[in-house]
mmCIF entry with sequence, helices, sheets and N, C-alpha, C, O atoms, coordinates in Angstrom:
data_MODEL
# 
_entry.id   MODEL 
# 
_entity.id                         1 
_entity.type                       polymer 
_entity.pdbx_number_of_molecules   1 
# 
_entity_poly.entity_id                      1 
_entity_poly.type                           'polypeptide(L)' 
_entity_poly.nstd_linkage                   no 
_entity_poly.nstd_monomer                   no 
_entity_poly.pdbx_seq_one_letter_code       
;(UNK)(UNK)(UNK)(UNK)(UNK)(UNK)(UNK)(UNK)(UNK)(UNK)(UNK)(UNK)(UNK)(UNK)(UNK)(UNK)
(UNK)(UNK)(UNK)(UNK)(UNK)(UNK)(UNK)(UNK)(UNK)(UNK)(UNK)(UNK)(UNK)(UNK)(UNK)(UNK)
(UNK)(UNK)(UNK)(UNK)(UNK)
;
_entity_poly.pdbx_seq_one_letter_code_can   XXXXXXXXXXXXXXXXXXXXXXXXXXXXXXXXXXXXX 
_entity_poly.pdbx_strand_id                 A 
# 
loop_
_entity_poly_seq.entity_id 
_entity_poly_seq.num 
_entity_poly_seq.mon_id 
_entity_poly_seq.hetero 
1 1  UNK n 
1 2  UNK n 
1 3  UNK n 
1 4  UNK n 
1 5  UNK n 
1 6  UNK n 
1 7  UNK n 
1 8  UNK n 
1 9  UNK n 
1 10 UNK n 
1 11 UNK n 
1 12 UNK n 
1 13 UNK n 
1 14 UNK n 
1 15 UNK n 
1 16 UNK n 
1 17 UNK n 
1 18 UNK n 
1 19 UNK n 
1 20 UNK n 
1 21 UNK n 
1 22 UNK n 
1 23 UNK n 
1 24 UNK n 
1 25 UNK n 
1 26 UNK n 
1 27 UNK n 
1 28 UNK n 
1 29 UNK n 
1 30 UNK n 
1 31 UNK n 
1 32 UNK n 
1 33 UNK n 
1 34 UNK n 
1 35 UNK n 
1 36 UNK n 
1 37 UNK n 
# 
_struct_asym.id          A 
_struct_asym.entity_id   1 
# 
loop_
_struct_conf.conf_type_id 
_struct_conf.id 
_struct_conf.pdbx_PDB_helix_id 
_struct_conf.beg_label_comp_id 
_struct_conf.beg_label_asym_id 
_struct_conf.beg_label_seq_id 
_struct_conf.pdbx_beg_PDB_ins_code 
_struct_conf.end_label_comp_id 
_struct_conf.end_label_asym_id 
_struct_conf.end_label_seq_id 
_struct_conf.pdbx_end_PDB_ins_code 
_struct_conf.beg_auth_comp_id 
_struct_conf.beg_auth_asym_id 
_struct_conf.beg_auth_seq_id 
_struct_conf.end_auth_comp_id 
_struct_conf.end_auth_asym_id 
_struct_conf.end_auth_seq_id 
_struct_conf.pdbx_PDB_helix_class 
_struct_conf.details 
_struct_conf.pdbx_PDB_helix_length 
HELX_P HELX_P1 AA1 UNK A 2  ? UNK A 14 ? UNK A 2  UNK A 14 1 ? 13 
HELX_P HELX_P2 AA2 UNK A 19 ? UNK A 36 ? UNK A 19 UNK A 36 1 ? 18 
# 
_struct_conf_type.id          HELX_P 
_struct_conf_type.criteria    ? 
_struct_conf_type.reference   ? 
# 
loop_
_atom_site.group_PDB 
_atom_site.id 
_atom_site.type_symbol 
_atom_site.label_atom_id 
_atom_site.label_alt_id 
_atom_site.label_comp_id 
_atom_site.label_asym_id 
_atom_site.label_entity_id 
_atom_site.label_seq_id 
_atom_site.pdbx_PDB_ins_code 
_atom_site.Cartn_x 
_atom_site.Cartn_y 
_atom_site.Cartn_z 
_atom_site.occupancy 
_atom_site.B_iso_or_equiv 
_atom_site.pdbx_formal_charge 
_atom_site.auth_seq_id 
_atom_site.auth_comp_id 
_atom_site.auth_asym_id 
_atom_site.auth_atom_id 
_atom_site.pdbx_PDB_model_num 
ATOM 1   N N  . UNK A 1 1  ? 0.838  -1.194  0.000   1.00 0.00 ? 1  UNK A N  1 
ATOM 2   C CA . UNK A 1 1  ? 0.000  0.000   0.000   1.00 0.00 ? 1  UNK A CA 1 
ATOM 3   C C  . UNK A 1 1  ? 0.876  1.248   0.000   1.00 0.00 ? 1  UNK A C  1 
ATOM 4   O O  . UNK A 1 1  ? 0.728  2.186   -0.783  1.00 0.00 ? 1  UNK A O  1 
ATOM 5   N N  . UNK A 1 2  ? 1.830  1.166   0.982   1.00 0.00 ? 2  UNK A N  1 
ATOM 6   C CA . UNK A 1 2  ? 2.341  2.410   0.899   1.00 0.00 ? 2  UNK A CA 1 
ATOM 7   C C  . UNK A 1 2  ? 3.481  2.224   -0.263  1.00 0.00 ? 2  UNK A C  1 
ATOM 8   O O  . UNK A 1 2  ? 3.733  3.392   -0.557  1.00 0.00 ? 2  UNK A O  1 
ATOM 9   N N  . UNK A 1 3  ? 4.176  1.523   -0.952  1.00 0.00 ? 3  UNK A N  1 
ATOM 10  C CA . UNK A 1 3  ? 4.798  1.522   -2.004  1.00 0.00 ? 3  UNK A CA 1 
ATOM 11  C C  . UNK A 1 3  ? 4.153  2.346   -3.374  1.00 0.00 ? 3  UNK A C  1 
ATOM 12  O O  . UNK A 1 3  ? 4.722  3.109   -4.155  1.00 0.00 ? 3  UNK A O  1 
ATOM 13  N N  . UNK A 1 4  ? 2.602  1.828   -3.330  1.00 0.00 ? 4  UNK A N  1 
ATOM 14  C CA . UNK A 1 4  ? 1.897  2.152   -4.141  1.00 0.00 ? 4  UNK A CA 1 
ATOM 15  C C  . UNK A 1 4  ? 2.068  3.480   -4.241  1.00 0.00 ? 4  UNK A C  1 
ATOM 16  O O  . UNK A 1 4  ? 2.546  4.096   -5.194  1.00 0.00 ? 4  UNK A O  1 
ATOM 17  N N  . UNK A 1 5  ? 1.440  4.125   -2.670  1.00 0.00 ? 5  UNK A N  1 
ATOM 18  C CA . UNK A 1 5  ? 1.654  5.735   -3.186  1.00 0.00 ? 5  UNK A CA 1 
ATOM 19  C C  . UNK A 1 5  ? 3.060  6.189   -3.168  1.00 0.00 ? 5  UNK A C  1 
ATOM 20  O O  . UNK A 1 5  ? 3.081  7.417   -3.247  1.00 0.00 ? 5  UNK A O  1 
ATOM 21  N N  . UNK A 1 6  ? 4.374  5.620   -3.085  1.00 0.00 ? 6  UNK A N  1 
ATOM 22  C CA . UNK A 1 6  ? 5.551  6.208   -3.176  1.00 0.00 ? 6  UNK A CA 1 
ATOM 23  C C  . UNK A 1 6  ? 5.526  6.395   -4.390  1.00 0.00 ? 6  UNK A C  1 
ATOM 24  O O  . UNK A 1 6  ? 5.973  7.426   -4.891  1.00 0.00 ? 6  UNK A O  1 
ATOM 25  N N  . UNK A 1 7  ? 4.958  5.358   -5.127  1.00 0.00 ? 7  UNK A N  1 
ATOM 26  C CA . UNK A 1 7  ? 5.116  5.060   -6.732  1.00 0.00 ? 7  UNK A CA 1 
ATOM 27  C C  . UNK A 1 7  ? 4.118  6.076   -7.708  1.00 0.00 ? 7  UNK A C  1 
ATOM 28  O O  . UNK A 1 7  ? 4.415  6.854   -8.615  1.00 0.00 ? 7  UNK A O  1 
ATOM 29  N N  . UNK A 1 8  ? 3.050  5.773   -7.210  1.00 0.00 ? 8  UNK A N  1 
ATOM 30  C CA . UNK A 1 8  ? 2.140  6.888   -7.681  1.00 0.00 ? 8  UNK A CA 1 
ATOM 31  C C  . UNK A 1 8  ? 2.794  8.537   -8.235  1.00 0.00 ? 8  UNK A C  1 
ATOM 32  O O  . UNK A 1 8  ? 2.904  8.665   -9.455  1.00 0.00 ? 8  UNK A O  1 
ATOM 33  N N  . UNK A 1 9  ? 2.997  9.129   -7.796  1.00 0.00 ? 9  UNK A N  1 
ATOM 34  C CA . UNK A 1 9  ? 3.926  10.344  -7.777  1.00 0.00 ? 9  UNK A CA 1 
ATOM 35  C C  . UNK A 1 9  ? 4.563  9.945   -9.146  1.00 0.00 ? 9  UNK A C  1 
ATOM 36  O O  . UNK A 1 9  ? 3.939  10.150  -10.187 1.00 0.00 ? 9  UNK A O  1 
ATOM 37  N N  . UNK A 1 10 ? 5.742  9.404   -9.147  1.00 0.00 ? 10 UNK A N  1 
ATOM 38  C CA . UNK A 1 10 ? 6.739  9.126   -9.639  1.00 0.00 ? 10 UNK A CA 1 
ATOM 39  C C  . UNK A 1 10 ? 6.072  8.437   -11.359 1.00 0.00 ? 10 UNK A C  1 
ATOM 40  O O  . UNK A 1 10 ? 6.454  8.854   -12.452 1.00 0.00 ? 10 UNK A O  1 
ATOM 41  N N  . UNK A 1 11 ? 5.140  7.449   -11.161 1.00 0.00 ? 11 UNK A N  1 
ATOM 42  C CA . UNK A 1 11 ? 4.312  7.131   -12.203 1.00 0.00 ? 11 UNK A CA 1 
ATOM 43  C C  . UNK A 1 11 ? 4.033  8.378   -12.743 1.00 0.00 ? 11 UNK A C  1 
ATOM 44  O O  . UNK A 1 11 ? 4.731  8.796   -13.667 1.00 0.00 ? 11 UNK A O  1 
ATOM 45  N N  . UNK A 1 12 ? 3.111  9.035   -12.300 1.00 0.00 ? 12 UNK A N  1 
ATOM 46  C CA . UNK A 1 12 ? 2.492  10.484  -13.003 1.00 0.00 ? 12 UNK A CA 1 
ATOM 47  C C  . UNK A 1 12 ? 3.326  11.116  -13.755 1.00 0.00 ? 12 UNK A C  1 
ATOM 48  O O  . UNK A 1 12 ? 3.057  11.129  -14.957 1.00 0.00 ? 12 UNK A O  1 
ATOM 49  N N  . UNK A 1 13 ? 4.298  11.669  -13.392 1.00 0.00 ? 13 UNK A N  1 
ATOM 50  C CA . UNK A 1 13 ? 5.519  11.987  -13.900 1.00 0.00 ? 13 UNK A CA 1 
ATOM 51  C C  . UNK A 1 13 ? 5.960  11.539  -15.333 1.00 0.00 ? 13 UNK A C  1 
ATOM 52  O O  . UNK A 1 13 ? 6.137  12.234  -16.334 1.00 0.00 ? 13 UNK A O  1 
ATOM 53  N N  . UNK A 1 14 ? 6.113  9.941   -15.124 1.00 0.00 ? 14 UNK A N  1 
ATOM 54  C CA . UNK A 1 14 ? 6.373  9.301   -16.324 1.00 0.00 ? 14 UNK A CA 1 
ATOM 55  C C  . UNK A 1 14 ? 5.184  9.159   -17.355 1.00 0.00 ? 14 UNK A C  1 
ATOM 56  O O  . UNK A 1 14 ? 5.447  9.062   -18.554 1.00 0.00 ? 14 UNK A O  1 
ATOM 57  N N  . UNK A 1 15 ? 4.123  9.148   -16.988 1.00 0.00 ? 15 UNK A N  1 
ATOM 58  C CA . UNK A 1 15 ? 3.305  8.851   -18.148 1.00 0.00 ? 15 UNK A CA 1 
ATOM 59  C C  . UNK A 1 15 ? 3.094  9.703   -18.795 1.00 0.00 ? 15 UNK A C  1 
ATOM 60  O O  . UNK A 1 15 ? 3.449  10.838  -18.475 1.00 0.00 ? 15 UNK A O  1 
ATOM 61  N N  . UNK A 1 16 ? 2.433  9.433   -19.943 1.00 0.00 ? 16 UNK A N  1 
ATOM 62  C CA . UNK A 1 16 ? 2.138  10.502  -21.206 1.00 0.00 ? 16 UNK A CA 1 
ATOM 63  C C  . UNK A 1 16 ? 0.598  11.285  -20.955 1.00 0.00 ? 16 UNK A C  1 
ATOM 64  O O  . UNK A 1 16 ? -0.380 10.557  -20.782 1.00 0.00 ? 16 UNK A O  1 
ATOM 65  N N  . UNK A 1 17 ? 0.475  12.372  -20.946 1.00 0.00 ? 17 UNK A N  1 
ATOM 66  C CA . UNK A 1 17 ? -0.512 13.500  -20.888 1.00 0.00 ? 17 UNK A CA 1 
ATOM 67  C C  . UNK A 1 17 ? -1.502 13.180  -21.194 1.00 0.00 ? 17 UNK A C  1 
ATOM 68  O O  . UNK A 1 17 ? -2.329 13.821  -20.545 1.00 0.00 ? 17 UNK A O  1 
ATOM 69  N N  . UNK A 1 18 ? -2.238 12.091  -22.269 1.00 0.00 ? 18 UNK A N  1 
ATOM 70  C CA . UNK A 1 18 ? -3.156 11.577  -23.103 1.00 0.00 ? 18 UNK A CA 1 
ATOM 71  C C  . UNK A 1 18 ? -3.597 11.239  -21.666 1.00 0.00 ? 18 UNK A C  1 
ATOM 72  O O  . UNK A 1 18 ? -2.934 10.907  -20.684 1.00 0.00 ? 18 UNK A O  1 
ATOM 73  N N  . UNK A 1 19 ? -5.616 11.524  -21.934 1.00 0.00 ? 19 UNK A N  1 
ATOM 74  C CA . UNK A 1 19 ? -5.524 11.131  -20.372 1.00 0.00 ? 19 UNK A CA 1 
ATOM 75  C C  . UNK A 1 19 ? -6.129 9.489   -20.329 1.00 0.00 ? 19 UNK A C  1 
ATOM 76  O O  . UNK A 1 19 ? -6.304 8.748   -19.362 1.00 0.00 ? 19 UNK A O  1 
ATOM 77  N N  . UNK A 1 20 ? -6.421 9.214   -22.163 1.00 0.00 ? 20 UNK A N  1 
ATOM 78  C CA . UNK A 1 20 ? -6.965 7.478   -22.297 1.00 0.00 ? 20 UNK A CA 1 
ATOM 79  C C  . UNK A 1 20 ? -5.795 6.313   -21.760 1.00 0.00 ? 20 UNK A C  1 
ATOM 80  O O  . UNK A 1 20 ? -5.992 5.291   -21.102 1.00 0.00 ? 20 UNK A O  1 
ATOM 81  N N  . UNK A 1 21 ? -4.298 6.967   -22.388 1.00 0.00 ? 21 UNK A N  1 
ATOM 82  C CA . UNK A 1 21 ? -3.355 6.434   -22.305 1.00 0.00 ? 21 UNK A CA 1 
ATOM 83  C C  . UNK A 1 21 ? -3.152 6.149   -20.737 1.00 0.00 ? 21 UNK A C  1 
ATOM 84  O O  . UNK A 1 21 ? -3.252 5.049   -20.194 1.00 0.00 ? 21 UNK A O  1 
ATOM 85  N N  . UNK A 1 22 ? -2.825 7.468   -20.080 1.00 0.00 ? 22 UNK A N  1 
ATOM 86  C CA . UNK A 1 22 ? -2.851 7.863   -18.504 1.00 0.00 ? 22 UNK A CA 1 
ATOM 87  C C  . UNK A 1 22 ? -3.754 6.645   -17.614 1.00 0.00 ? 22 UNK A C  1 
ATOM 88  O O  . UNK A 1 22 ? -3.283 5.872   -16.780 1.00 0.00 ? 22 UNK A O  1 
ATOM 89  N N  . UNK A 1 23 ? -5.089 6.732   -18.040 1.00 0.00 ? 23 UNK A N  1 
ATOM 90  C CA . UNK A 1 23 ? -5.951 5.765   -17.703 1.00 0.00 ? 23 UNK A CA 1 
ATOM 91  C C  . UNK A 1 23 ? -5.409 4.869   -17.450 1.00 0.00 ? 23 UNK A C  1 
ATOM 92  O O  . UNK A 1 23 ? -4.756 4.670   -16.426 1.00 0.00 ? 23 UNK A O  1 
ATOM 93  N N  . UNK A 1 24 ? -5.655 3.840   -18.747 1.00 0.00 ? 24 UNK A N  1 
ATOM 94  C CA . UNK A 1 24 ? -5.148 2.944   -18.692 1.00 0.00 ? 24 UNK A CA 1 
ATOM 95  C C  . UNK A 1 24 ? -4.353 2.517   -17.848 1.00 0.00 ? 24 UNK A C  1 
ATOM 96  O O  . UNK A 1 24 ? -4.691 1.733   -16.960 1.00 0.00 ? 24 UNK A O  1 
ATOM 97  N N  . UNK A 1 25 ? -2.881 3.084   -18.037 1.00 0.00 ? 25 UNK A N  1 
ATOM 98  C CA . UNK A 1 25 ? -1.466 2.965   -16.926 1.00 0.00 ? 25 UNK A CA 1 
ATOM 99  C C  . UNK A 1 25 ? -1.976 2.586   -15.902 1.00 0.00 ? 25 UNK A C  1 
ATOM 100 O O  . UNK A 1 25 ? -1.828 1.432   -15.499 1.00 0.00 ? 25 UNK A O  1 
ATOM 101 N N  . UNK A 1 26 ? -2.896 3.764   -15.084 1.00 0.00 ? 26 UNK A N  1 
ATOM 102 C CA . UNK A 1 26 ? -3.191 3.771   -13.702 1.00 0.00 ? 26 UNK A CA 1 
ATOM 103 C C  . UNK A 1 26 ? -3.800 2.099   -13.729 1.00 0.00 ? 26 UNK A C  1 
ATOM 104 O O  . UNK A 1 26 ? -3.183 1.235   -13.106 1.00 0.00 ? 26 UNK A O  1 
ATOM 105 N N  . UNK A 1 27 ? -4.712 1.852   -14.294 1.00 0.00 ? 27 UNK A N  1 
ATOM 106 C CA . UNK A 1 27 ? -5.772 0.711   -14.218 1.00 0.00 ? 27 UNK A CA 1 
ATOM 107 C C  . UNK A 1 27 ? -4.778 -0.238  -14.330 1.00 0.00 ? 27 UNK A C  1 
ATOM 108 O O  . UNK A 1 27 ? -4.978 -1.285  -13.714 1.00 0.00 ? 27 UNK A O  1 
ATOM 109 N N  . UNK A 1 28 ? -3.849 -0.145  -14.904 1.00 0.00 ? 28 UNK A N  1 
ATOM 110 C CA . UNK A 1 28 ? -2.482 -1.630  -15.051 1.00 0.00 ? 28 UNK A CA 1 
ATOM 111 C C  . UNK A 1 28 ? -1.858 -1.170  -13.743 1.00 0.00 ? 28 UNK A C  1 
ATOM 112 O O  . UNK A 1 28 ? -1.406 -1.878  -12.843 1.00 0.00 ? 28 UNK A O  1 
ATOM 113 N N  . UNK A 1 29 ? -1.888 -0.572  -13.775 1.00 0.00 ? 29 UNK A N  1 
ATOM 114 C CA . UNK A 1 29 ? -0.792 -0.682  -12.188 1.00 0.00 ? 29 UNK A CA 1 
ATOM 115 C C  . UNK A 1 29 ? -1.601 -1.044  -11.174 1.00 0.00 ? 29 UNK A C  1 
ATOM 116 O O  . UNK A 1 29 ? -1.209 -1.835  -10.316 1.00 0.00 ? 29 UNK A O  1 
ATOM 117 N N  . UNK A 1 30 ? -2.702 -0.560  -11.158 1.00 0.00 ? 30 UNK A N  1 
ATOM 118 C CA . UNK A 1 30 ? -3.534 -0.708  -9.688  1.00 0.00 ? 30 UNK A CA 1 
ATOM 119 C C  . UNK A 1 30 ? -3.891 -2.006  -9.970  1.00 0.00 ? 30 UNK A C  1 
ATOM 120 O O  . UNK A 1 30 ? -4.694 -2.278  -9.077  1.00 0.00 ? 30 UNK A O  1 
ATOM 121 N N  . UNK A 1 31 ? -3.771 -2.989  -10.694 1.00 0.00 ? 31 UNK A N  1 
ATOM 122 C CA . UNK A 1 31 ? -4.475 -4.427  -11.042 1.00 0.00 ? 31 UNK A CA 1 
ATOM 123 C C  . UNK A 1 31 ? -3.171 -5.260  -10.512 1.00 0.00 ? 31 UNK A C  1 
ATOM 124 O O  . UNK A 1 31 ? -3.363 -6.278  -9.847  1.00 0.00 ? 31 UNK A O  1 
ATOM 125 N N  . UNK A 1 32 ? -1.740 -4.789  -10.832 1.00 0.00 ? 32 UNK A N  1 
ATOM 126 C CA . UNK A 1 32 ? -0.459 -4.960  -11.068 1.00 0.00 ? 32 UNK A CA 1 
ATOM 127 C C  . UNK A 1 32 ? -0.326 -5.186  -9.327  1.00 0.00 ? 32 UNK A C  1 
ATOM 128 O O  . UNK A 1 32 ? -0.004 -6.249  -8.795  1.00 0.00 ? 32 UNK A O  1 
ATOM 129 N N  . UNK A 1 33 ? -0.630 -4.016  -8.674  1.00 0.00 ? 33 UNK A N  1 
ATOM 130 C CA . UNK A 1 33 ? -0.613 -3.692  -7.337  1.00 0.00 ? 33 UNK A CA 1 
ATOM 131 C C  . UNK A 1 33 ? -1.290 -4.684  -6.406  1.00 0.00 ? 33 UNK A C  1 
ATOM 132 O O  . UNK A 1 33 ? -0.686 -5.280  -5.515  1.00 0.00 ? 33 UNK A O  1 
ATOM 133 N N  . UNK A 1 34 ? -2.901 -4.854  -6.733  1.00 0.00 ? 34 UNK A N  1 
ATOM 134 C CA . UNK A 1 34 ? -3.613 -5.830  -6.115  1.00 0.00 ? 34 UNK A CA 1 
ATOM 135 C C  . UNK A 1 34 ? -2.646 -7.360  -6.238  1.00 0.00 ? 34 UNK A C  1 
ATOM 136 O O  . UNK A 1 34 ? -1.927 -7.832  -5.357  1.00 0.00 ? 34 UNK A O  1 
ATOM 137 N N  . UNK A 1 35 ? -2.843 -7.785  -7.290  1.00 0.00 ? 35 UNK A N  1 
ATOM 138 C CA . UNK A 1 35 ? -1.987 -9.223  -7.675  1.00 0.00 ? 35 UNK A CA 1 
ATOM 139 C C  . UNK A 1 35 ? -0.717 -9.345  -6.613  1.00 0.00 ? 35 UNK A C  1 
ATOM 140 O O  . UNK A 1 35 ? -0.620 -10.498 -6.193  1.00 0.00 ? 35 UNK A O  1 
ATOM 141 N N  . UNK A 1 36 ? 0.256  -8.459  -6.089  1.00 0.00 ? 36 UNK A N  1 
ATOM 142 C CA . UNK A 1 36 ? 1.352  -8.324  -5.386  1.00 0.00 ? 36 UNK A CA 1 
ATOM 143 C C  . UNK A 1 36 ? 1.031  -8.674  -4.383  1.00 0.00 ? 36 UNK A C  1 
ATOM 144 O O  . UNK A 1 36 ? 1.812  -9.368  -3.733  1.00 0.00 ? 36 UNK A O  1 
ATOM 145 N N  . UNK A 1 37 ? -0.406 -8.289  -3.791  1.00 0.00 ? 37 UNK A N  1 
ATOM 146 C CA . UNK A 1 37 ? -0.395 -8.130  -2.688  1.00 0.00 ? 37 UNK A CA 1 
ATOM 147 C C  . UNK A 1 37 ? -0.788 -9.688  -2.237  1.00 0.00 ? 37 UNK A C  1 
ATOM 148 O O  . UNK A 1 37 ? -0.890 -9.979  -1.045  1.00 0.00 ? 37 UNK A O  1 
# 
């Protein structure tokens, strides 16, 4: 959990402005995130 939001930040940063693209990302990571746990 708290990795997540260290990462969060740092994600934003990297992704691309498009906010479908952006989407997406978030929705892969947060799926990415659950599975870890």
């Amino acid at each position: 959990m708290a990795l997540a939001a260290t990462m969060r930040p740092l994600v934003s940063l990297a992704l691309p402005e498009k906010g479908a693209a952006r989407l997406a990302t978030q929705l892969l990571l947060a799926i990415a995130g659950t599975l870890l746990l």
